[in-house]
C-alpha positions as CSV (number, residue, x, y, z in Angstrom):
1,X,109.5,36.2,8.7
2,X,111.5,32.7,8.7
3,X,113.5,31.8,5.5
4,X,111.8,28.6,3.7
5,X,115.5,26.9,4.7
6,X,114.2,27.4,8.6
7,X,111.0,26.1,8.2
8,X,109.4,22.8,7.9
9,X,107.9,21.1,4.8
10,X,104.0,22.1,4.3
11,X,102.9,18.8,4.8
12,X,98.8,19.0,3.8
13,X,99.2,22.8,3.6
14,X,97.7,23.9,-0.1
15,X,98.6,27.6,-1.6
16,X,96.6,29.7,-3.4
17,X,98.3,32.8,-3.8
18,X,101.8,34.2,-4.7
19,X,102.2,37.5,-3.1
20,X,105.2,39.5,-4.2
21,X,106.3,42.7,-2.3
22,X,108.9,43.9,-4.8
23,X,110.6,46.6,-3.0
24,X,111.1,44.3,-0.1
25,X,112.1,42.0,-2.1
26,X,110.1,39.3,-0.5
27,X,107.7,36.5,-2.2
28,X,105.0,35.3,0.3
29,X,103.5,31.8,-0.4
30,X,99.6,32.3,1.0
31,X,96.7,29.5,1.6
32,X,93.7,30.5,3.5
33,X,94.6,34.0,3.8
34,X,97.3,33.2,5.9
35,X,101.3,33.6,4.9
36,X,102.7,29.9,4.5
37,X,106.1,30.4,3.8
38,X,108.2,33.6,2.5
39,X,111.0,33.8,0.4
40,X,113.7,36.6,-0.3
41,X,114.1,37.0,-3.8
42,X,115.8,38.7,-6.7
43,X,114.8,41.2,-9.0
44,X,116.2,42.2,-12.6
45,X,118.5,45.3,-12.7
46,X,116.9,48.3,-14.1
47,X,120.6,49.3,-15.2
48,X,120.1,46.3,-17.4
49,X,116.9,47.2,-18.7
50,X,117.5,50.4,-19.6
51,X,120.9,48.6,-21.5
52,X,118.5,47.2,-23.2
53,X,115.9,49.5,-24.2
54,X,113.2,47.9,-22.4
55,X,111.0,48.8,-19.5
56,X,111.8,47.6,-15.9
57,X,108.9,46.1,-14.1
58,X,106.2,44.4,-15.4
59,X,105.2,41.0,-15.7
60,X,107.2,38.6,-12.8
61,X,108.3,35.5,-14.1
62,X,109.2,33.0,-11.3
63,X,111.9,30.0,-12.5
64,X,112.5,27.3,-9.9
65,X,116.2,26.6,-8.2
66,X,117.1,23.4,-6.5
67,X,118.5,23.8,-3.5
């Protein structure tokens, strides 16, 4: 799959799903059942979590970057 920084802008193009496939590490932007765009992404540390007492996994909170 192309990085979003390949790919053109989704002019007209409307999602309605965020898939994410977390032990690829990949977040898939879907309209119309087709894959618009996909994204690598990060994923906490579950060194970290156990640091501090709490459960990896879970809930997926997606913050937005510029650039």
């Amino acid at each position: 799959m192309e990085d979003a920084a390949d790919t053109p802008a989704l002019a007209g193009a409307n999602a309605d799903l965020l898939r994410v496939h977390k032990t690829e590490r990949r977040l898939e932007l879907i309209g119309d059942g087709k894959i618009l765009r996909s994204y690598d992404i990060a994923l906490g540390d579950e060194a970290v979590a156990k640091a501090r007492n709490v459960e990896a996994g879970g809930m997926i909170m997606i913050h937005g970057q510029n650039g």
